[in-house]
C-alpha positions in Angstrom: 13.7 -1.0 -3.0 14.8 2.3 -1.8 15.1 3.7 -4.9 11.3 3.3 -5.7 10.1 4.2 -2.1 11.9 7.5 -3.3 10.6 7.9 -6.4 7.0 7.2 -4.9 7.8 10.2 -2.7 8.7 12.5 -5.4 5.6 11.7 -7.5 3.4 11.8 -4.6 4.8 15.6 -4.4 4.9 16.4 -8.0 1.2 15.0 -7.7 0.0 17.0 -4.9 1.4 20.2 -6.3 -0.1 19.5 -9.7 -3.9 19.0 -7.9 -3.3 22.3 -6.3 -2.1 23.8 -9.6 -5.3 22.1 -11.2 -7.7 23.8 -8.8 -6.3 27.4 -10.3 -5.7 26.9 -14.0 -5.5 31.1 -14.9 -2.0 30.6 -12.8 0.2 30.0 -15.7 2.7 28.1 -13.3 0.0 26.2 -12.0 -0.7 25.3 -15.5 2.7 23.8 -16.1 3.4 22.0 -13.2 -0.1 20.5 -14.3 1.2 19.7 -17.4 5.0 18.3 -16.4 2.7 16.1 -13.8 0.1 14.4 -16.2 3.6 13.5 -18.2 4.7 11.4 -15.1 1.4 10.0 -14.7 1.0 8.7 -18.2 4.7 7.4 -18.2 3.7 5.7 -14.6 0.7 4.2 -16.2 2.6 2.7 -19.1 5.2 1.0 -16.7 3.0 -0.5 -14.4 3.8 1.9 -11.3 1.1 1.9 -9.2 0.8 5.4 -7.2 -0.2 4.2 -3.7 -2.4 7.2 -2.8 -4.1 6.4 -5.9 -4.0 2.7 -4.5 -5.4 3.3 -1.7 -8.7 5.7 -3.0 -9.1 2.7 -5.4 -9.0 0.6 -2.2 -11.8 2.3 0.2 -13.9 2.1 -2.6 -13.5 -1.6 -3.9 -16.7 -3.5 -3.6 -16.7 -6.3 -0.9 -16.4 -9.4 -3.5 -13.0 -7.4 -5.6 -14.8 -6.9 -8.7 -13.0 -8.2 -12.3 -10.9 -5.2 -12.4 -8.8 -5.8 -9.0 -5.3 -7.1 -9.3 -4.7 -10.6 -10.5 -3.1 -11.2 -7.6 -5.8 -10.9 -5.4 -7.3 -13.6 -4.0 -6.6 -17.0 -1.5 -3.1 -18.4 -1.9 -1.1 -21.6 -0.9 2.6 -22.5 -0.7 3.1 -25.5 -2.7 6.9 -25.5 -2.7 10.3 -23.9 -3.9 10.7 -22.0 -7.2 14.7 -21.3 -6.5 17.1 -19.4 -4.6 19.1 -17.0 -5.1 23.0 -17.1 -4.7 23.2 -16.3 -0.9 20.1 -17.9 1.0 19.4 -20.0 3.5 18.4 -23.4 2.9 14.6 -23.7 2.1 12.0 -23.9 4.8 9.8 -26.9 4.3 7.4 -25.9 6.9 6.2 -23.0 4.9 4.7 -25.2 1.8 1.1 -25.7 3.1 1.0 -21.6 4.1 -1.5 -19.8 3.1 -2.3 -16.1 2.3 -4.9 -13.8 1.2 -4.9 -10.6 -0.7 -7.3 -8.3 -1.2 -8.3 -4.6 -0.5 -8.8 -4.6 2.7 -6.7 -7.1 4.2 -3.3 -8.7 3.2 -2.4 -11.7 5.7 0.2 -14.5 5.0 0.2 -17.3 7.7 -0.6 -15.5 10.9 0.4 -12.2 9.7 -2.6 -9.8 8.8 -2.5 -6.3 7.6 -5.8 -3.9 7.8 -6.2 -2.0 4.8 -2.7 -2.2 3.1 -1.1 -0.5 0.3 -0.4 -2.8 -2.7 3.1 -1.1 -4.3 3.4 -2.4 -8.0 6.4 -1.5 -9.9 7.6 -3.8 -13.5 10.9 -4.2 -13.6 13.0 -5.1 -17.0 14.7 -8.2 -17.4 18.1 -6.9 -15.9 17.0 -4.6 -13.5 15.0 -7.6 -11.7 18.7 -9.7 -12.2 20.2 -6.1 -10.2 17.3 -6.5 -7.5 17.0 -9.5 -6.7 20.3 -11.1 -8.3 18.7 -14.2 -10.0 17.4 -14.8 -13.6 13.8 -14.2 -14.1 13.9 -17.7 -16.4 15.3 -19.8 -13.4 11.9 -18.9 -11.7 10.3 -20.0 -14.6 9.2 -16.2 -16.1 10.2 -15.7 -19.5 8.9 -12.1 -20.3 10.6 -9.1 -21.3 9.8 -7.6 -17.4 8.4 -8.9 -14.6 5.7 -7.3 -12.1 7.0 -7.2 -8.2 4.4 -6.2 -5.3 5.7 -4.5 -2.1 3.7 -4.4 0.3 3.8 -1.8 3.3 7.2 -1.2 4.1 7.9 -4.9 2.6 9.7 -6.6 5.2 7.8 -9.5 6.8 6.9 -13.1 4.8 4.5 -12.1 2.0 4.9 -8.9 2.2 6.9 -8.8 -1.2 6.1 -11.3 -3.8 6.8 -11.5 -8.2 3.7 -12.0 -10.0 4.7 -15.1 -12.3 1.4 -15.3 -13.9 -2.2 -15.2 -13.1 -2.1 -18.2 -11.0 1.3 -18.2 -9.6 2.9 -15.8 -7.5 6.8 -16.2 -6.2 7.5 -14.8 -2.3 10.8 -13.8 -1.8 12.1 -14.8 2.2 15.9 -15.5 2.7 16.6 -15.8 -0.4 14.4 -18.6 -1.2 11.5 -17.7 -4.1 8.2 -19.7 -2.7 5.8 -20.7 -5.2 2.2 -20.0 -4.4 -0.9 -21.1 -6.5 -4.2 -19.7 -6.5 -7.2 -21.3 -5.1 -9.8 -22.4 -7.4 
């Protein structure tokens, strides 16, 4: 997790510096920070990265009922059980099947935890960098793809603040290293 807070950093810099150069394009060192920028931004794109200054602009203007192009994972959530663990966890919580969350642009909240305005962090992460992360299998979650999306957000760190996308109706939150399965509300 570290290493992609850092990498955020560094192409939030090389993306400031590249507006700047974009605002002069005679300065022939403007121009190639430009270019060496929209390079990073295309690869970013391709992977699934998700900028969250870009995020957020995307955010503030997000109509009130999040229009067909916000995230998938958007939306009204319930724990309905256990999806696995990972080697070193504790032992499941039962209490937290019935808990239910809600993401969307302008608030994230997960039980009675409630963020204003928080930054959604996407990053895809191949097959066995999500085994290096997260030390368990994507297929004994039930994922069998070639990489899997993961969703930080904030600084990550309380319940629901870092789940795995499974699919459109399923999302997996990571707490003591227990994966809880939430479904979508119809």
């Amino acid at each position: 997790m570290k290493k992609w807070l850092l990498t955020s950093v560094v192409l939030a810099s090389v993306l400031a510096v590249s507006a700047c150069g974009n605002a002069n394009s005679n300065d022939s060192a403007a121009s190639n920070a430009s270019g060496g920028s929209n390079a990073t931004n295309t690869s970013n794109a391709s992977n699934g990265t998700n900028n969250s200054g870009a995020s957020n602009a995307a955010n503030a203007n997000a109509p009130a009922d999040e229009s067909a192009t916000s995230p998938s994972y958007f939306g009204d959530w319930t724990v309905t059980g256990v999806a696995g663990s990972t080697a070193v966890s504790t032992s499941p919580d039962d209490s937290m099947i019935g808990t239910k969350a809600t993401y969307a642009s302008d608030k994230a909240v997960f039980g009675k935890d409630e963020i204003q305005k928080p930054e959604y962090n996407e990053k895809e992460l191949a097959k066995d960098d999500f085994v290096s992360e997260l030390r368990v299998q994507p297929k004994d979650l039930g994922i069998d793809a070639d990489s899997v999306k993961t969703v930080t957000i904030g600084d990550g760190t309380g319940m629901g603040h870092f789940f795995i996308v499974k699919d459109a109706n399923t999302l997996l939150v990571l707490w003591d290293g227990n994966f809880y399965e939430m479904k979508k509300a119809a």
